[in-house]
C-alpha positions as a printed Julia matrix, in Angstrom:
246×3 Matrix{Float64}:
 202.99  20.1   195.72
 206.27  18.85  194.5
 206.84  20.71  190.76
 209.39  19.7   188.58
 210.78  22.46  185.97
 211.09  21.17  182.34
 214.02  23.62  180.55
 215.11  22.77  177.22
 218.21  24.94  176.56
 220.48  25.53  173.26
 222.81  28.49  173.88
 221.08  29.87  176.97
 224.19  30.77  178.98
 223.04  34.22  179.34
 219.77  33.3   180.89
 220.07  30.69  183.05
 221.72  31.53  186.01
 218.75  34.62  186.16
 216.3   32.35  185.09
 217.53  29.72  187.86
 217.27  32.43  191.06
 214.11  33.74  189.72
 212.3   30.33  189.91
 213.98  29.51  193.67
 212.69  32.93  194.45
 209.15  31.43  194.39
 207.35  30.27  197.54
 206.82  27.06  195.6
 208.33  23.37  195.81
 210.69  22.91  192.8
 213.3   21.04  191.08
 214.56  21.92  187.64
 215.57  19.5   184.9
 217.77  21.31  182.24
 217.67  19.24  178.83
 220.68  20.62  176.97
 221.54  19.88  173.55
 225.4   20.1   173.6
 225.28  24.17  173.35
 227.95  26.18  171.81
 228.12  29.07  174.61
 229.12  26.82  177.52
 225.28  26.35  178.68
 225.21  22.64  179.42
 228.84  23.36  181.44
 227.03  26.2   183.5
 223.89  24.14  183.87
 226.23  21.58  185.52
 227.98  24.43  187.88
 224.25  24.81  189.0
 223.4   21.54  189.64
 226.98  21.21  191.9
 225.46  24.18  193.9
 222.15  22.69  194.48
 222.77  18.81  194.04
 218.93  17.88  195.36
 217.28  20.72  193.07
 218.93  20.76  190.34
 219.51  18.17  187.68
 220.95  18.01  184.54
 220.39  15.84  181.11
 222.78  16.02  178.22
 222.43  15.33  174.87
 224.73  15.07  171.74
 223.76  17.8   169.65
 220.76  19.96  168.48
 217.64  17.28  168.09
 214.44  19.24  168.48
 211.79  20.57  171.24
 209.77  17.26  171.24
 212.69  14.94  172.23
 214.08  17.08  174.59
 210.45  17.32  176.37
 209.85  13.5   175.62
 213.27  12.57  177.07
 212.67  14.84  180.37
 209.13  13.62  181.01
 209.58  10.09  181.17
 212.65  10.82  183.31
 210.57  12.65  185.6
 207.84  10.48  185.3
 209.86   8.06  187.0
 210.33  10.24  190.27
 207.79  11.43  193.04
 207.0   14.74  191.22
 203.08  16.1   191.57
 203.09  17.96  188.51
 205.76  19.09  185.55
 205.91  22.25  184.16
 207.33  23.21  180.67
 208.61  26.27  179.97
 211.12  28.31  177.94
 215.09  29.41  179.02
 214.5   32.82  177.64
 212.06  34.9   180.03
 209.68  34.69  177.69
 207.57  33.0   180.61
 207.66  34.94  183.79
 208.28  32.38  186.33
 205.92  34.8   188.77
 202.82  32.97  187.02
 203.61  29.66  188.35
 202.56  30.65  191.63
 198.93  30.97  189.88
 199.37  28.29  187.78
 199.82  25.79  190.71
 196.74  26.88  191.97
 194.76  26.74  189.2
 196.23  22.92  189.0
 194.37  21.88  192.0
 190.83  21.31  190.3
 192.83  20.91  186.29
 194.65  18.03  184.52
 196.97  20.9   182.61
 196.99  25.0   183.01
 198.38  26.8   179.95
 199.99  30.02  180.55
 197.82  32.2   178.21
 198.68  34.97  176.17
 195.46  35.34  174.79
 193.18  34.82  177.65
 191.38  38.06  179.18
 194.25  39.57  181.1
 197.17  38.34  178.98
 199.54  40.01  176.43
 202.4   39.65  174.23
 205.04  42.3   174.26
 204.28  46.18  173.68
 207.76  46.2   171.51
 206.81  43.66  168.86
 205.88  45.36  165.69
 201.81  44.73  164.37
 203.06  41.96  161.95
 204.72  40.22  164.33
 201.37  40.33  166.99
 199.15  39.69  163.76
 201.02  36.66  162.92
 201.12  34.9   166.3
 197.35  35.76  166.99
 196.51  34.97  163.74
 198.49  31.32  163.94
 197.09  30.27  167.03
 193.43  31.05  165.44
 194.23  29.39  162.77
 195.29  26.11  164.89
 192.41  26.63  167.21
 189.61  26.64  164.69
 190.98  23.78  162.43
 191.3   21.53  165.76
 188.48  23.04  167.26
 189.99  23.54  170.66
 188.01  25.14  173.23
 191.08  27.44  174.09
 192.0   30.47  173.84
 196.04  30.14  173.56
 196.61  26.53  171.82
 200.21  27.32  171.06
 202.04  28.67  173.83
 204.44  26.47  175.5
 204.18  27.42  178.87
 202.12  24.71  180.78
 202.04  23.05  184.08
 200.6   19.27  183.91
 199.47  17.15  187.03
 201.87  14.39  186.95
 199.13  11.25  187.23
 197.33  13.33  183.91
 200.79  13.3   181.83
 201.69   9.79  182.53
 198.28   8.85  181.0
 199.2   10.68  177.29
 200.8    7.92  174.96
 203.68   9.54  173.83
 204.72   7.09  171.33
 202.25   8.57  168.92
 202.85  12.01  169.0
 205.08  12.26  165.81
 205.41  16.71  165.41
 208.78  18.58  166.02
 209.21  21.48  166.58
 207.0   24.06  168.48
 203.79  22.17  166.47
 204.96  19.48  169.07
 202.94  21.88  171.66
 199.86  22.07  169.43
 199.71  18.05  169.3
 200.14  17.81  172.4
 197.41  19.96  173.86
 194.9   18.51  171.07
 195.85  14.77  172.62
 195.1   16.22  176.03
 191.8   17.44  174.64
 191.21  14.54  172.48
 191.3   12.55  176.15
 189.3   14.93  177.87
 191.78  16.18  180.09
 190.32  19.43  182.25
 191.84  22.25  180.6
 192.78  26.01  182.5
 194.14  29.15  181.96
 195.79  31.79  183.13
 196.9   34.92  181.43
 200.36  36.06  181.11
 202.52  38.7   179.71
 204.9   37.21  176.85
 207.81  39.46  176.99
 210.57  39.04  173.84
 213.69  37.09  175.51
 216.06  39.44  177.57
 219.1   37.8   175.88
 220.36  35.92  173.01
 218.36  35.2   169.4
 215.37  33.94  169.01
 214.55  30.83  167.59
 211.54  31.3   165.83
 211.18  32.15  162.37
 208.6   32.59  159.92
 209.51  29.4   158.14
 208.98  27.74  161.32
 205.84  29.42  161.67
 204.27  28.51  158.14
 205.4   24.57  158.51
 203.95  24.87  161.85
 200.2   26.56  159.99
 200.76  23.18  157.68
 201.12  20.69  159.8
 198.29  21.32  161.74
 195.92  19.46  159.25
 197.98  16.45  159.89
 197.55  16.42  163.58
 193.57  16.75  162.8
 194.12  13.66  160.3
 196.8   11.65  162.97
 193.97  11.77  165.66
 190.8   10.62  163.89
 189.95   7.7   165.7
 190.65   8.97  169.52
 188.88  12.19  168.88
 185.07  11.64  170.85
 182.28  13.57  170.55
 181.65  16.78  173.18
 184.6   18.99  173.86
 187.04  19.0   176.83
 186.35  20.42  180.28
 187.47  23.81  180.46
 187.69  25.05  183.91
């Protein structure tokens, strides 16, 4: 299976050199597309450096300046879309997703449309070191999004995911209007809306090794509001039953 890497990056210079050997470590087939948006540090430079050193794995998109997870996942899907790639994998420059649970993830693929990596599935976790707000507040966000949507699911929010290629070419992009990380919400709640089979497989969420992290309550309590709007966007492709989950 030929897997294509999805990395969005703003000022990951510290974490993607170790985050690229970690993911060639794996006994799987991939290629990496870094999306970066002009970073500060030096990260789109270094992503290049990478791509010099492995020209057929590696490949790098560039963008002017600091416009948002959903175009920088928009832009690198329908530039993968275009290639032979089996399945496309989204995922975060800061550790936060081990790359070790893409070698379950790809096998979970082979009877799925999308796997989520799962913090809240039986077996997965967030990090020991976050304090009890911090834990109460992601739980209690993804609940939130999860009843409102009713999504059979048990982590709607995370954005670690692995998509079959053929599934991902069938979502029509050009409605899904959310930035930011309710982007991720919209789009699982399209996939579900289409009656995509859904999987998932726990993880660990470790806090990111290096750097400053990007969320923020703010972002979380826009995030809590604009979930009603997704509900409303999606009112006449929602069906009646609920999605496979496998």
């Amino acid at each position: 299976m030929r897997i294509t890497v999805v990395i969005p990056t703003y000022n990951e210079a510290e974490n993607l050199p170790k985050l690229v050997s970690a993911l060639f470590s794996l006994p799987l087939d991939l290629r990496l597309l870094i999306v970066d948006d002009n970073s500060p540090d030096g990260t789109g430079k270094l992503a290049d450096n990478l791509s010099a050193q492995r020209p057929a794995k590696i490949e790098v998109l560039h963008r002017p300046g600091k416009m948002g997870l959903r175009s920088a996942y928009l832009n690198g899907f329908q530039k993968i879309l275009d290639s032979d790639a089996d399945a496309v994998v989204q995922m975060d420059a800061d550790f936060s997703h081990d790359p070790q649970a893409l070698i379950e993830m790809a096998k979970r693929l082979e009877s799925a449309d999308v796997v989520l990596g799962s913090r809240y599935a039986d077996g997965g976790s967030v990090d020991e070191r976050w304090p009890l707000w911090r834990k109460y507040l992601s739980a209690f966000g993804n609940f939130y999004a999860r009843s409102i949507l009713r999504l059979p699911l048990r982590d709607a929010t995370t954005g670690y995911r692995m998509w079959r290629a053929d599934a991902l070419k069938q979502m029509p992009f050009e409605r899904i209007q959310s930035s930011g990380y309710i982007f991720l919400v919209e789009m699982i709640y399209l996939a579900h809306c289409l009656k995509f089979r859904i999987a998932e497989v726990p993880i660990y969420f470790a806090d990111r090794r290096f750097g400053k992290s990007k969320m923020s309550l703010k972002i979380q309590i826009e995030a809590a509001l604009r979930v009603w709007q997704v509900l409303w966007n999606y009112r006449d492709v929602r069906k009646a039953g609920k999605s496979a989950r496998i």
